[in-house]
C-alpha positions as CSV (number, residue, x, y, z in Angstrom):
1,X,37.3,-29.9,-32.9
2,X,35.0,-27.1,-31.8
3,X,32.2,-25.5,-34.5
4,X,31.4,-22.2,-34.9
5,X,28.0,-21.1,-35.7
6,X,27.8,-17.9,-37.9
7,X,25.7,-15.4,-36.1
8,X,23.9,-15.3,-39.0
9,X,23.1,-19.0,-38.8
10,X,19.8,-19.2,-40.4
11,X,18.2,-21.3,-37.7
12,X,18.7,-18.3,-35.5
13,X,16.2,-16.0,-38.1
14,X,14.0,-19.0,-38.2
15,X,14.1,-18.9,-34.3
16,X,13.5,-15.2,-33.9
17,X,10.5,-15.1,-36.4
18,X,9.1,-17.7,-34.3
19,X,9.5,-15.9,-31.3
20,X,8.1,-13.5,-32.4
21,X,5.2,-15.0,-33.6
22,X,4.9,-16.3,-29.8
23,X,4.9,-13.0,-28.7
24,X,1.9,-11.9,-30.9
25,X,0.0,-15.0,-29.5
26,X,0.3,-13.7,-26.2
27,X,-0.6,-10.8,-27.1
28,X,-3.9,-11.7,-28.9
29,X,-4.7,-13.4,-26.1
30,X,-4.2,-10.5,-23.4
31,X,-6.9,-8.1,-25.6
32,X,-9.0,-11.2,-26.0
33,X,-9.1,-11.7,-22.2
34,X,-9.0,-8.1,-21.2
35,X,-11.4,-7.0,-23.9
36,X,-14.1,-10.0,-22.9
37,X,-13.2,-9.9,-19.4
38,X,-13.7,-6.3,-18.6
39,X,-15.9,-5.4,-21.7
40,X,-18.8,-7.9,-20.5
41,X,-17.8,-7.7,-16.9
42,X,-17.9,-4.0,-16.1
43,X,-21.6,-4.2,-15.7
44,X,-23.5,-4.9,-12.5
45,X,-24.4,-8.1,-11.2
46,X,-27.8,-8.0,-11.7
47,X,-27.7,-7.4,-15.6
48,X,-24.8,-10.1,-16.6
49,X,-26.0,-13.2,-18.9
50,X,-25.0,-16.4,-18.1
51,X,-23.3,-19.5,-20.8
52,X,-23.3,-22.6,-19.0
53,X,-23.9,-21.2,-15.7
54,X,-21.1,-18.7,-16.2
55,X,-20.9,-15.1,-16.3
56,X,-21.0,-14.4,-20.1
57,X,-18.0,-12.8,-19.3
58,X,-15.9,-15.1,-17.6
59,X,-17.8,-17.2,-20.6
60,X,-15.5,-15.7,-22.9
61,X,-12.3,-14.3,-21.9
62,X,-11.6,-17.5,-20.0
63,X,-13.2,-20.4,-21.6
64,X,-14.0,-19.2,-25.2
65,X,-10.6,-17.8,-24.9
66,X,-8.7,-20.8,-23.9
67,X,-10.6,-22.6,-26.7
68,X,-9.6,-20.2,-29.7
69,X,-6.2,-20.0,-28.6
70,X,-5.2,-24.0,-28.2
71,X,-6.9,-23.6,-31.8
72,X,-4.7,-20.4,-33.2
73,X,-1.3,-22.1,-31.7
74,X,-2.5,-25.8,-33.3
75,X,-2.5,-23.7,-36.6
76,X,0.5,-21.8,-36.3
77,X,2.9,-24.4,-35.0
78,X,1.5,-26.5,-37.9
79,X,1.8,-23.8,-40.5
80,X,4.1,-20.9,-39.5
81,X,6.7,-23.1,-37.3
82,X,9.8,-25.1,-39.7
83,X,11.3,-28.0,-38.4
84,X,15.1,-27.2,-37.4
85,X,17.9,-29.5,-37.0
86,X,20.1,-28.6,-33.9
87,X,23.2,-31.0,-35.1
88,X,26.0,-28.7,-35.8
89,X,26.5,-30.8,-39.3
90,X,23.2,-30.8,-40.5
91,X,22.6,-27.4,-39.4
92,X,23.8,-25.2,-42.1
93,X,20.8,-24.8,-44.2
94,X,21.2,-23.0,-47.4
């Protein structure tokens, strides 16, 4: 016997918020790296700062970025993000 999911299965709101939420991440990280990347980096050469041998630049949008991000998608899976069950049975949540 074949089950229907109504289209207003509420795994598929849960789903959509947290794609959405995915979407913002990504985003946040775009102006993070774009704004570090060629904030800092527009300069010349000879006036950059370095972290760690880096250009304070590259410093930021791609290390310090990295970092921050693992942190912000640790947090939001572990906070925003709802376990789901995928079993057609035990997925009509109320």
């Amino acid at each position: 016997m074949k089950h229907t999911v109504h289209p207003l299965d509420k795994r598929f709101k849960i789903a959509h918020r947290e794609a959405l939420i995915g979407v913002v991440l990504v985003i946040i990280n775009f102006i993070w790296w774009y704004g570090f990347a060629y904030g800092l980096g527009s300069d010349k050469v000879e006036n950059y700062t370095y972290i760690f041998g880096f250009p304070a630049w590259f410093f930021y949008s791609c290390i310090a970025g990295f970092v921050v991000m693992v942190i912000l998608v640790i947090l939001t899976v572990k906070f925003l993000f709802k376990d789901v069950p995928f079993d057609e049975e035990e997925g009509d949540i109320k």
